[in-house]
C-alpha positions as CSV (number, residue, x, y, z in Angstrom):
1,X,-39.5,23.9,21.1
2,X,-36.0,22.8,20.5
3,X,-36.7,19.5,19.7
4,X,-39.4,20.9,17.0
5,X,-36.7,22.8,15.5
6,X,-34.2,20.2,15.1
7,X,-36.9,18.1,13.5
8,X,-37.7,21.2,10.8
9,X,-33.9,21.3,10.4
10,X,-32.8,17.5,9.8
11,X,-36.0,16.9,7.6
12,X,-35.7,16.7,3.9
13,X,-37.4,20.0,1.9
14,X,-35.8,19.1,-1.1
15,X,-34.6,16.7,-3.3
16,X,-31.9,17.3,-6.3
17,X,-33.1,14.6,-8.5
18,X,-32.2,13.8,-11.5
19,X,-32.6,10.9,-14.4
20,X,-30.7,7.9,-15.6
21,X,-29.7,8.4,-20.2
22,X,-27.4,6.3,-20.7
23,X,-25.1,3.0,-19.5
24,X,-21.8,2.3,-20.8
25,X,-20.0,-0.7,-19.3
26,X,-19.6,0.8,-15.6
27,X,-19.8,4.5,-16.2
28,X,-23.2,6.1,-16.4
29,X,-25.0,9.3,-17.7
30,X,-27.6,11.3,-16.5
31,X,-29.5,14.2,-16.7
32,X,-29.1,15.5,-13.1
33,X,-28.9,15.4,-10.1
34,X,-27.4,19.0,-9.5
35,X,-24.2,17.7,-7.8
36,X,-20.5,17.8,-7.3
37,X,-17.9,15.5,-8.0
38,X,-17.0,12.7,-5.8
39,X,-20.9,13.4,-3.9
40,X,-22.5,10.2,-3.1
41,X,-25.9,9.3,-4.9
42,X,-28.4,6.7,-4.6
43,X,-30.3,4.8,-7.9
44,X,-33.5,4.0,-6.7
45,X,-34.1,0.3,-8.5
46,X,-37.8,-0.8,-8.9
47,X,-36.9,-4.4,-8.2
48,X,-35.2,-3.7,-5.0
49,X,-36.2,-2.1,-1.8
50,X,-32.6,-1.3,-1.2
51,X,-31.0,1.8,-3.7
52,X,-27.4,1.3,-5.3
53,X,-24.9,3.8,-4.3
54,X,-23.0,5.6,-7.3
55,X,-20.0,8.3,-7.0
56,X,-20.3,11.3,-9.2
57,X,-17.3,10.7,-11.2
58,X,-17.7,13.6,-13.9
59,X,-19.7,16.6,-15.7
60,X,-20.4,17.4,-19.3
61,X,-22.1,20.2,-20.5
62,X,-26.1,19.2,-19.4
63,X,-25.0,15.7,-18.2
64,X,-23.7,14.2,-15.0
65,X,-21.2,11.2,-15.0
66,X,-21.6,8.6,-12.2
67,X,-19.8,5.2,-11.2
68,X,-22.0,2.6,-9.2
69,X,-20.1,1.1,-6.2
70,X,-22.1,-2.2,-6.7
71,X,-23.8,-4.4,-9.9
72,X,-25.5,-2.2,-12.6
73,X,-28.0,-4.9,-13.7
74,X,-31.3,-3.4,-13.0
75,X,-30.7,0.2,-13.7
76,X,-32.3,1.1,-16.9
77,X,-33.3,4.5,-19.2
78,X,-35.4,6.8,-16.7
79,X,-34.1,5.6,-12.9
80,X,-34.3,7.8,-10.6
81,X,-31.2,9.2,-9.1
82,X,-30.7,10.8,-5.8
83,X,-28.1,13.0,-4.5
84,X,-27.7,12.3,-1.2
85,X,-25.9,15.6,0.1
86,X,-22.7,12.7,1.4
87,X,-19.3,13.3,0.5
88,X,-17.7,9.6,1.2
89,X,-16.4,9.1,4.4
90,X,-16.1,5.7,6.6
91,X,-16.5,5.5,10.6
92,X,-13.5,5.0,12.7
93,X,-12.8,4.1,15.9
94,X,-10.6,1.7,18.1
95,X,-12.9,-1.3,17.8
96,X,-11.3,-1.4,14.3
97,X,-8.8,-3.4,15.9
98,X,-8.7,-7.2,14.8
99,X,-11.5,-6.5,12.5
100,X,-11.8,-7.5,8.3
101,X,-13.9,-4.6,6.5
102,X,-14.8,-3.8,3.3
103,X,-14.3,-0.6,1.5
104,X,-17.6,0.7,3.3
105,X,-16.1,0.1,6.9
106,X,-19.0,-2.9,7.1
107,X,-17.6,-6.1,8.7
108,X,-17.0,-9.0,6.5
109,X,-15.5,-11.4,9.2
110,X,-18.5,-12.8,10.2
111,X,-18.8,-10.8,13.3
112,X,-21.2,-7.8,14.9
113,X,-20.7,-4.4,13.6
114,X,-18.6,-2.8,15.8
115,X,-19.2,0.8,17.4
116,X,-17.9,3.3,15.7
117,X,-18.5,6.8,17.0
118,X,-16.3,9.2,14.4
119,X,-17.0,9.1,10.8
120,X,-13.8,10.4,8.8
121,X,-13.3,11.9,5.4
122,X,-11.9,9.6,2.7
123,X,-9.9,12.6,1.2
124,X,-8.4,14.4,4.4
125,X,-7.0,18.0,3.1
126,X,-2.8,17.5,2.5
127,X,-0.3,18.0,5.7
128,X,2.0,21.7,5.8
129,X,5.2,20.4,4.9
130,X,6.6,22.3,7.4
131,X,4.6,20.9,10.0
132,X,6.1,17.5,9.5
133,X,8.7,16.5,12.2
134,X,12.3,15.0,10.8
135,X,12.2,11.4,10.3
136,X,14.9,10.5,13.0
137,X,13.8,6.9,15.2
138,X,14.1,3.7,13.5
139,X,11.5,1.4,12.7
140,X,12.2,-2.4,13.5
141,X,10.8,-4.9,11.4
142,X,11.9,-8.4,12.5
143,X,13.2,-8.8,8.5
144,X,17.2,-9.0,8.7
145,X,17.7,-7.6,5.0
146,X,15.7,-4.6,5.6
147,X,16.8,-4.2,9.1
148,X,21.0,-4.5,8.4
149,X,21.0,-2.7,5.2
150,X,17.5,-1.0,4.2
151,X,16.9,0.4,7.4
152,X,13.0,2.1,7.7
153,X,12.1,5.1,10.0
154,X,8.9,5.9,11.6
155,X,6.9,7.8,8.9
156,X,8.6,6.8,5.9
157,X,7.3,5.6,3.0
158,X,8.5,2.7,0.9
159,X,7.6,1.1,-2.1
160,X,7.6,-3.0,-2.7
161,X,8.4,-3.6,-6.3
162,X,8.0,-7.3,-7.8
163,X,6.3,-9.3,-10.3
164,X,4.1,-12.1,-9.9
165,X,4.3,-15.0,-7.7
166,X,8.2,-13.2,-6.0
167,X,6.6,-13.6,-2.7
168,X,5.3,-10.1,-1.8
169,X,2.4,-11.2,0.4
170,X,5.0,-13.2,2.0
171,X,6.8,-10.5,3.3
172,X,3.8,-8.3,4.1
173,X,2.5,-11.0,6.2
174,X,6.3,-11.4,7.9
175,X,6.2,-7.4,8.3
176,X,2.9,-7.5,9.6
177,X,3.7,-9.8,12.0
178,X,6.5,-8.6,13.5
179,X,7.2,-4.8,12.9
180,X,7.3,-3.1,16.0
181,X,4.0,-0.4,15.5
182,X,0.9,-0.1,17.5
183,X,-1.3,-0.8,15.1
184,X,-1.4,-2.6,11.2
185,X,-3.6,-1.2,8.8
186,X,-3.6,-3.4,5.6
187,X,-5.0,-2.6,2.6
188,X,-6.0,-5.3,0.0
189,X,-6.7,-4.2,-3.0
190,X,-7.8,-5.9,-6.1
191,X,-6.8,-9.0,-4.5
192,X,-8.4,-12.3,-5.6
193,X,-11.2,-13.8,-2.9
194,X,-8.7,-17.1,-2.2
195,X,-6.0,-15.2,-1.0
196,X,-8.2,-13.1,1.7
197,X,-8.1,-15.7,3.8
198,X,-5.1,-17.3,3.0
199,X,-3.8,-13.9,3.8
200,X,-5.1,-13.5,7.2
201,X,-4.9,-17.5,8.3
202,X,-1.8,-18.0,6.9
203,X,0.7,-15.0,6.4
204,X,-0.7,-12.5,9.2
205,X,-2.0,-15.1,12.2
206,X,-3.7,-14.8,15.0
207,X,-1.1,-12.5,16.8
208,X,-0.8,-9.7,13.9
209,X,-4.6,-10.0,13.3
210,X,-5.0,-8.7,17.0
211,X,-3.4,-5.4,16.5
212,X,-4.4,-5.6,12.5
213,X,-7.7,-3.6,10.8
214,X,-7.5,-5.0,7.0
215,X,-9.9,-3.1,4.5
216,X,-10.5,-5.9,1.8
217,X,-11.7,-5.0,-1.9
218,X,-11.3,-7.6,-4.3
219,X,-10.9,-7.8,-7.7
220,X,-14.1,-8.7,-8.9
221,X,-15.9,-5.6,-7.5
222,X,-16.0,-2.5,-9.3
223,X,-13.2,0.3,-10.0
224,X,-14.5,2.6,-7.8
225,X,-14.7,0.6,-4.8
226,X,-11.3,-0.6,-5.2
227,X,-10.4,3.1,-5.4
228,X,-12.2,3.6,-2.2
229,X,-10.7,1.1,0.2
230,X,-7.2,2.4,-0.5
231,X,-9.3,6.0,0.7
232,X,-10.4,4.0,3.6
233,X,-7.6,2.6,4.4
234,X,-5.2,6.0,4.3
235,X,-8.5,7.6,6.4
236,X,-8.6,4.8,9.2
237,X,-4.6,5.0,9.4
238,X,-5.0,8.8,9.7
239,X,-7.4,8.4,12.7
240,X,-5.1,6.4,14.7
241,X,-1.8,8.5,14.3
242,X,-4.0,11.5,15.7
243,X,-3.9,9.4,18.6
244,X,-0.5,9.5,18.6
245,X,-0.2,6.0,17.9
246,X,3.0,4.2,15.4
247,X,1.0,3.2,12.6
248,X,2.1,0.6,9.6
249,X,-0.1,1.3,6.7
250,X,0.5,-1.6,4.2
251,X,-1.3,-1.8,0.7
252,X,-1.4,-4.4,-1.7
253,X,-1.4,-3.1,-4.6
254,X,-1.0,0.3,-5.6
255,X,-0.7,-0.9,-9.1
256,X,-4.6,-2.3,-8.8
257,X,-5.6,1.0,-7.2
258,X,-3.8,3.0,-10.3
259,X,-5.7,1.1,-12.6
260,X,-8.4,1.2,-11.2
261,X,-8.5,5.0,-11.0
262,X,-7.3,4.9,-14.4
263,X,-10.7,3.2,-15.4
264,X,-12.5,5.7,-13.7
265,X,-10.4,8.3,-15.2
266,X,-11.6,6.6,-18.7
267,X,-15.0,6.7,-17.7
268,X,-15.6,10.1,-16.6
269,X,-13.7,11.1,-20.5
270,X,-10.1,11.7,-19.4
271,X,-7.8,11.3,-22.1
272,X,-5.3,8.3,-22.1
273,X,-1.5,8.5,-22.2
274,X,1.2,6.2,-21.1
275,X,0.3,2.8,-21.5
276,X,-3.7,3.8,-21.2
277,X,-3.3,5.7,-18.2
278,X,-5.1,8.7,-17.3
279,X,-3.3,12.2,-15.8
280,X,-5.2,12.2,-12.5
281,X,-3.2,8.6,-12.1
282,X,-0.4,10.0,-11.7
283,X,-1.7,13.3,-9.6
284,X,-3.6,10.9,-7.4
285,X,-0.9,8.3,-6.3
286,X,1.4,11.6,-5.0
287,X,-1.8,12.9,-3.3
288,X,-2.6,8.8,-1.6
289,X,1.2,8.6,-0.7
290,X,1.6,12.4,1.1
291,X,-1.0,11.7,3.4
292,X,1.3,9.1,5.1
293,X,4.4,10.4,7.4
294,X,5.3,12.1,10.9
295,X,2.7,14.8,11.9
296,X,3.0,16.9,15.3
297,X,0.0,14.9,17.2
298,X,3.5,12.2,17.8
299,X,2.3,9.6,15.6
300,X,3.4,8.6,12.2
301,X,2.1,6.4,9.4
302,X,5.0,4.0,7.9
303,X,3.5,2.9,4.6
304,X,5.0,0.4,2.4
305,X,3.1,0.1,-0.9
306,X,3.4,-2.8,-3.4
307,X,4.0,-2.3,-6.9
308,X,3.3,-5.1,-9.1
309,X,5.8,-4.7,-12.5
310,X,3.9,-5.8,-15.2
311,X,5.7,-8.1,-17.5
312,X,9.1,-7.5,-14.8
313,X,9.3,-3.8,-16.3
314,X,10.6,-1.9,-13.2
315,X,10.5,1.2,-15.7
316,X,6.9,0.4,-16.5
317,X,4.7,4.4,-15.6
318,X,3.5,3.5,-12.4
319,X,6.7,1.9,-10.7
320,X,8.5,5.1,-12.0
321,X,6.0,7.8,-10.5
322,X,5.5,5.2,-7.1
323,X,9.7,5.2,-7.1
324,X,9.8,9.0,-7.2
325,X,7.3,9.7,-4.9
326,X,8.3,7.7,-2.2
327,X,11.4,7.5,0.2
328,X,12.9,4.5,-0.8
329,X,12.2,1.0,-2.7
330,X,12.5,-2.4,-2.3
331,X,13.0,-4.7,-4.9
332,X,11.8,-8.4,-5.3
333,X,14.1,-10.7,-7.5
334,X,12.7,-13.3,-9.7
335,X,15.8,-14.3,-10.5
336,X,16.6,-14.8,-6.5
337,X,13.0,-16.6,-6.0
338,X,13.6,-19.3,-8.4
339,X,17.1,-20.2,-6.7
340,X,14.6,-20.6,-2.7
341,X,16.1,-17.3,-1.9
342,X,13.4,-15.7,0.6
343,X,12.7,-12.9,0.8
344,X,13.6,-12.3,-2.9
345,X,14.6,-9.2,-1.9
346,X,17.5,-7.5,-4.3
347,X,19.4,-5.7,-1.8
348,X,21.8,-3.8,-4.7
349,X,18.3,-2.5,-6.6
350,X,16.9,-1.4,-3.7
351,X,17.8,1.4,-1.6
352,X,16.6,3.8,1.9
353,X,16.7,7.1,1.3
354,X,17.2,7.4,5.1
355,X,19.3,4.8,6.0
356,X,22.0,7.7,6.2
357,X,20.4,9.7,8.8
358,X,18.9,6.2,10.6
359,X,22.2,4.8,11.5
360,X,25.5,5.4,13.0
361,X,28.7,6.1,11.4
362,X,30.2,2.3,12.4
363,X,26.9,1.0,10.8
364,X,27.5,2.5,7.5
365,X,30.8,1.3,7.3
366,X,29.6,-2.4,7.9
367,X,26.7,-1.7,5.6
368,X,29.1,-0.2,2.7
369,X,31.7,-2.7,2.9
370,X,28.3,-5.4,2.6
371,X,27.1,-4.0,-0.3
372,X,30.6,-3.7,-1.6
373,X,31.3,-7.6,-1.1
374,X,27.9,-7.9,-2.7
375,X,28.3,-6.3,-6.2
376,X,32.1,-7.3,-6.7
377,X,30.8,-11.2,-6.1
378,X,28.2,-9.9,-8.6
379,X,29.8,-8.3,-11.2
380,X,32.3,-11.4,-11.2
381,X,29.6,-13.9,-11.2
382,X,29.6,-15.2,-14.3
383,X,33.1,-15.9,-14.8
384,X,33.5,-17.6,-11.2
385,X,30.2,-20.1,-12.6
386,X,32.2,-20.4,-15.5
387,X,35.2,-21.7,-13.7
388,X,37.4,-18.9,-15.6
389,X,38.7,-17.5,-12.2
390,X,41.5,-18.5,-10.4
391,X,42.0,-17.8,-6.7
392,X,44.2,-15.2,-5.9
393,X,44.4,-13.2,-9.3
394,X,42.3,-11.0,-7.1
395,X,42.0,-10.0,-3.4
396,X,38.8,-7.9,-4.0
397,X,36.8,-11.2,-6.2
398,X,38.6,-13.9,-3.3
399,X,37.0,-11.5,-0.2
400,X,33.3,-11.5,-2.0
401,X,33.8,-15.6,-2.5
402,X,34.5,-15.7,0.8
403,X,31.6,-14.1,2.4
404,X,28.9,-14.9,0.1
405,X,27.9,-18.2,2.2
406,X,27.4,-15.9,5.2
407,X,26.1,-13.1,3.6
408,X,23.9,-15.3,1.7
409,X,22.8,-16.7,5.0
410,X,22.0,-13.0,6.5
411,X,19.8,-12.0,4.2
412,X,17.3,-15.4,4.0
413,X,15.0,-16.0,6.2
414,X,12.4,-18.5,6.8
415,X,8.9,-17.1,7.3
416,X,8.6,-17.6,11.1
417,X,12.1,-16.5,12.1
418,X,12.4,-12.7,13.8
419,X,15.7,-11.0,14.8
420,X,16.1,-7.9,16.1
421,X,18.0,-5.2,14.6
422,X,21.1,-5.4,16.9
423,X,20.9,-9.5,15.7
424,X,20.7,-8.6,12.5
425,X,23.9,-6.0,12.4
426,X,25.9,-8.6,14.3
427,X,25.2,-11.2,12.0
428,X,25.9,-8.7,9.1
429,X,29.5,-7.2,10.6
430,X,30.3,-11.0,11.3
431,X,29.5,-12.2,7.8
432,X,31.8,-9.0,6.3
433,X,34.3,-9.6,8.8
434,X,34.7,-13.2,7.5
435,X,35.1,-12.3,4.3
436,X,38.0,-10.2,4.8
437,X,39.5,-12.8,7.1
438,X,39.0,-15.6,4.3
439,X,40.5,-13.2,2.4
440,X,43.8,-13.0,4.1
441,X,44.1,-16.8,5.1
C-alpha cells in the first residue's frame, strides 16, 4: 500500500500553466503561470522535444516576467509555459573535484557526469553574525606581495581591482595554484570561450585542476545564466566548508555578474540609476559576498573577487560598493604592467583590513618601514627621473633609492615561482634592512 501512496503523492494533479504575450530582447511576458519569483519554468517549444528553462524574474499587475536560461528563437505568441514547482538549486558532492561545469552543475569537460547525491539551494539563507568565528589563522598563498605585506586570513574576503589586459587571470591562476586550501572553487564568469581553456591549460595546470571545481559561464550566454553560476559557485563552496574543509572561492568577474543582474534588473522593469545600474545590484553583491567567511562547522570560504574598472575608474559604482563590502582590496597597476612588473600589483592602493590582527608586532614594523620606503621613493619619483636630486640633500629620499632594487625584486615574481611566507618576510626585512644600511654607507 505504501508504494501506492507514494505513487498518488509524487504524481502530477495539477499544472499552473500559463501563456506566452510578449518577447522583448531576452525578457518575456506572460499571462501565467501562477508563480513566484526566482521559480523555475519550462517553455514547451513545438519544434523541439526538449522545453527551454526560464526564471521568473518579475510580476506586473495580470502579467508574469520570465528570463530564458537558453536561445529564445522558437518561442512565439501562445507557448505554453510551465511552472515546474523548482526553486534553482545545483547537485553537490565531492566528485566535484577536478571537474569543469556549467552554471547547471552539467559537465562540460568532456567527461561522465559525475554522482552527485545532495542537491543545494543557489540562495542559502544569510549566516548570524554572531555565529561567525574571528578571523585569526593566516592564509598562505605562495604570492610574496600579498604574503609580506597584504597578508589574507582564512574566511576573508578580498577584492581584485584592475583593468583590462593588468594580468588578473594571471594571478588567479598563480593563487589557484599554490594557496594552501583544500579545495578551489573558481568561478568564470562572462568570460570569453578562448580563455576557458587557456585558463585551465595554462594558468591553473594539472596540479590546481586536481583540487579545483570551475563553474564556467561565458559571455555569450544569457544574463541570467551568468547570474546563476556565480549562485552555483557560492552554493558548491558552501557545501564543502560544511565539511569543514578551507575553501578558496575565486570569481572572475563580479563586474560581469553585476551587469548581468543589472540586465535582469532592466528586464523585470527596475528603474536605472548610477551608470544604468539597477538597486538590487547593489543589494545583491552584499548578499553574494556575506555568504563567504568563517562559520562554526570549522571551515571557511576565502573569496577573492575580481573587479574589472571600466575605463581605469577605481571610483566607478561597482568597485566602490565591491570596496566597501569586502575586507580588503587589491589593486592591479597599469602603469606597473607596461614597465614587466608582475604581478601589477599596487601595493600602496591596496590594503588588508586584517593584516593587523594576522601578524606579529616585529612583522608590522618590517611591513611599515616597507611601505614607508615605498611612498617616500614615490612621492620623490619624478624629481629623481628628472635628475633634480642630489644624494644626500636627504636621508629619508637616499634610504628609498637604496632599497628600491630589492624591494622591487620582492614584490615580482615570475609565474611559476612559490615562496612561503616566512621566505617572503625574510626577503622583505632584508630588502628594508638594506636600505637603511645604503643609507648610512
Amino acid at each position: 500500500m505504501q508504494a501506492y501512496l507514494d505513487a498518488v503523492r509524487d504524481t502530477e494533479l495539477t499544472r499552473r500553466v500559463g501563456r506566452v504575450l510578449a518577447i522583448s530582447g531576452q525578457s518575456i511576458e506572460a499571462a501565467g503561470p501562477d508563480a513566484a519569483i526566482g521559480e523555475v519554468c519550462e517553455l514547451r517549444l513545438d519544434h523541439s522535444a526538449s522545453p527551454l528553462l526560464a526564471e521568473v524574474v518579475g510580476m506586473r499587475p495580470g502579467r508574469v516576467i520570465l528570463m530564458p536560461y537558453g536561445d529564445t528563437r522558437g518561442v512565439g505568441a501562445g507557448s505554453e509555459i510551465v511552472a515546474t514547482g523548482q526553486p534553482p538549486g545545483v547537485r553537490v558532492g565531492d566528485a566535484l573535484l577536478g571537474r569543469v561545469i556549467d552554471a547547471f552543475g552539467q559537465p562540460i569537460d568532456g567527461r561522465a557526469p559525475p554522482a552527485l547525491p545532495l542537491v543545494r539551494s543557489l540562495y542559502a539563507p544569510p549566516i548570524n553574525p554572531l555565529t561567525r568565528p574571528r578571523i585569526d589563522t593566516l592564509l598562505e598563498t605562495g604570492v610574496r606581495a600579498i604574503d609580506s605585506l597584504l597578508p589574507l586570513g582564512r574566511g576573508q574576503r578580498v577584492g581584485i581591482f584592475a583593468g583590462s589586459g593588468v594580468g588578473k587571470s594571471t594571478l588567479l591562476g598563480m593563487l589557484a595554484r599554490d594557496v594552501r586550501t583544500d579545495v578551489n572553487v573558481i568561478a568564470l564568469i562572462g568570460e570569453r570561450g578562448r580563455e576557458v581553456r587557456d585558463f585551465v591549460e595554462k594558468q591553473l595546470g594539472e596540479e590546481g585542476l586536481r583540487r579545483s571545481v570551475l563553474v564556467v559561464a561565458t559571455s555569450d550566454q544569457p544574463a541570467l545564466v551568468r547570474t546563476r553560476a556565480a549562485h552555483a559557485a557560492t552554493a558548491i563552496a558552501e557545501y564543502f566548508r560544511e565539511q569543514g574543509k578551507q575553501v578558496l572561492l575565486m570569481m572572475d568577474s563580479i563586474t560581469r555578474f553585476a551587469m548581468a543582474r543589472r540586465e535582469i534588473g532592466l528586464a523585470a522593469g527596475e528603474p536605472p540609476t548610477a551608470r544604468g545600474y539597477t538597486p538590487s545590484v547593489f543589494s545583491e553583491i552584499p548578499a553574494l559576498c556575506e555568504r563567504c567567511g568563517t562559520t562554526d562547522s570549522g571551515g571557511a570560504i576565502t573569496a577573492l573577487y575580481t573587479v574589472l574598472v571600466e575605463g581605469d575608474d577605481f571610483n566607478e559604482p561597482v568597485s566602490d560598493i565591491v570596496r566597501a563590502t569586502l575586507d580588503g582590496h587589491i589593486m592591479l597597476s597599469r602603469e606597473l604592467a607596461h614597465e614587466g612588473h608582475f604581478p601589477a600589483i599596487d601595493v600602496l592602493q591596496s590594503a588588508s583590513r586584517l593584516a593587523s590582527e594576522l601578524t606579529s608586532q616585529d612583522e608590522r614594523q618590517v611591513m611599515s618601514a616597507a611601505v614607508d620606503l615605498l611612498a617616500t621613493y614615490e612621492r620623490n619619483r619624478q624629481m629623481v627621473d628628472m635628475g633634480a636630486y642630489r644624494a644626500g640633500s636627504n636621508p629619508a629620499i637616499d634610504r628609498a633609492m637604496a632599497a628600491m632594487p630589492a624591494l622591487r625584486a620582492v614584490l615580482r615574481q615570475s609565474v611559476l615561482e612559490s615562496n612561503t611566507r616566512r621566505e617572503a618576510m625574510a626577503l622583505l626585512a632584508a630588502a628594508v634592512n638594506g636600505g637603511a644600511n645604503g643609507s648610512a654607507a
